[in-house]
N, C-alpha and C positions, 0 to 999 in steps of 0.2 A: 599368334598375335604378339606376343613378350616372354617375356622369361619370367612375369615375376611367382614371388613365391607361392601366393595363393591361388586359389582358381576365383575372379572376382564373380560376382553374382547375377547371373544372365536377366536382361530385363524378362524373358519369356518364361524364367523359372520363378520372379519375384511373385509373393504373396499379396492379397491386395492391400496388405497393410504395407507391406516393403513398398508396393509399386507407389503406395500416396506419399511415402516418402520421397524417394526417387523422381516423383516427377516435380517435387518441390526444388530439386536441385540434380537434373541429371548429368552427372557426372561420374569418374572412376572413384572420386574419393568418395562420394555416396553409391556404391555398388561395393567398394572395399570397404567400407563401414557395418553396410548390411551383414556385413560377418556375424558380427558380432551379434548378441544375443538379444540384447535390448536399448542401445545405445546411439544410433544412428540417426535418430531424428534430434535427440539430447542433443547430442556434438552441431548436429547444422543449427540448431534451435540458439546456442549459446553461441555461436559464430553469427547470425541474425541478431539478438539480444545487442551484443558487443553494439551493433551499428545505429543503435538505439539510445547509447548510453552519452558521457558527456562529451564524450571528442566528437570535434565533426570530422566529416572525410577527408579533409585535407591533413588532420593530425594524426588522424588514424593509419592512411600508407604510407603516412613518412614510416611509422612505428611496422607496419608489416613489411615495407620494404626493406628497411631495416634488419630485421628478424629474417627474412629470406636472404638477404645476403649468408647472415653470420653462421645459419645453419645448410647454407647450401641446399635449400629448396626452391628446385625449379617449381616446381608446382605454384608455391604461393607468390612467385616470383609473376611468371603468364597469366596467371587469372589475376593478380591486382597493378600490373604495369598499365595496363588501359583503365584501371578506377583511380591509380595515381594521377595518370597525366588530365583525366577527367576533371579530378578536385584541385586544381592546378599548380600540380610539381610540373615545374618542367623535366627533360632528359638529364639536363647537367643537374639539377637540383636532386636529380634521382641516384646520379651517378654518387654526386659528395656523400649522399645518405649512406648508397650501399658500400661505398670505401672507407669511410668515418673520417672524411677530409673534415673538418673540425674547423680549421680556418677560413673556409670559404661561406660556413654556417653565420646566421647571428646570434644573439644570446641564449635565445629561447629556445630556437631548432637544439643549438648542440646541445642543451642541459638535456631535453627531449633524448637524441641521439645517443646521449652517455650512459644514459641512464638507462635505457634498453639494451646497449652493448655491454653493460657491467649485468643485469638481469642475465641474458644470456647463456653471455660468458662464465659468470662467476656463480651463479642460479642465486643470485641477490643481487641489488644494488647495494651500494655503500651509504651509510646516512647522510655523508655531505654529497652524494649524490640527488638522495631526496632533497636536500635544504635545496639546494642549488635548484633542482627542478619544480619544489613548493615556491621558489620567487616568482614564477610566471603562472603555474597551474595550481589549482586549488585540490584539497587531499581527493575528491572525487575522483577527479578527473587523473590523477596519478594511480590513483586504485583503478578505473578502469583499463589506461594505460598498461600498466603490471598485467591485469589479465587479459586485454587482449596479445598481449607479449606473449603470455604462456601458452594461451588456445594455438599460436598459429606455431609454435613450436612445439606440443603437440601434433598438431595434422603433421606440422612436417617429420616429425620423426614418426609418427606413425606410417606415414606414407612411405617414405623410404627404409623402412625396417620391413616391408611386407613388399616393397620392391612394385608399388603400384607403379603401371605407366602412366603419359601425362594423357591427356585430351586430346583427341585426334583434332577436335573444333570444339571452338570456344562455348560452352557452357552458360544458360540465360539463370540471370539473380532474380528476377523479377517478382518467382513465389518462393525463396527462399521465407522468409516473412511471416509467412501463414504459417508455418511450425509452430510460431509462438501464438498465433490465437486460439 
């Protein structure tokens, strides 16, 4: 099937607690999750959670797309390019994001953009980073920002450290959700 490093976790060996996770979200990143010991419904629970919180979806993939550029995850790249253009980035709007074209931005996007690229990058933002992005968003909404910034650079580094493949076919969100009731 791949090369990657693990052996991910067969739906016909899953437990029936593994498999109610899994059908919550079937995918390879919830099959390479089930690794772990106790952790896999957490991780999609808190990626659910995020979508709930004060950004809506259009601020939200600016910031995952974003974040898939700078760490080079395809994964989070495929599965949120069609919830981008969904909450409506366009291509080119997706493109400036994931190159940090800066001038083609308005005030707000880049503060947004900078600020996730200095996270990142530097595993901080800079305080006139936050000033500059507190003039448009309120501290909520920057706090949630920041951690959906880190969720999805976790998955990616998780995912690419353990060398998961992508998706052979796109993956339904629908009961992701239910994790958290």
């Amino acid at each position: 099937m791949s090369n990657t490093l693990v052996k991910l976790t067969e739906v016909q060996d899953m437990t029936q607690e593994q498999l109610s996770v899994y059908e919550k979200f079937p995918s390879n990143l919830t099959r390479s999750l089930l690794l772990t010991k106790c952790s896999a419904g957490s991780h999609l629970a808190l990626g659910a959670a995020l979508t709930k919180g004060y950004l809506n979806d259009y601020e939200r993939e600016i910031i995952v797309m974003r974040v898939a550029k700078l760490v080079n995850s395809e994964f989070e790249r495929i599965i949120h390019y069609p919830l981008a253009i969904k909450a409506g980035l366009t291509e080119q709007e997706i493109n400036d994001i994931e190159d940090g074209n800066y001038e083609a931005m308005d005030p707000r996007r880049k503060a947004m953009v900078k600020y996730i690229t200095e996270c990142i990058l530097a595993g901080k933002a800079s305080a006139s980073s936050f000033r500059n992005l507190n003039e448009f968003y309120s501290q909520g909404e920057i706090a949630d920002a920041t951690h959906l910034a880190g969720h999805c650079w976790m998955t990616a580094m998780y995912l690419a450290s353990l060398d998961i493949p992508l998706d052979e076919k796109e993956t339904s969100w629908s009961r992701l959700a239910e994790l958290n009731d």
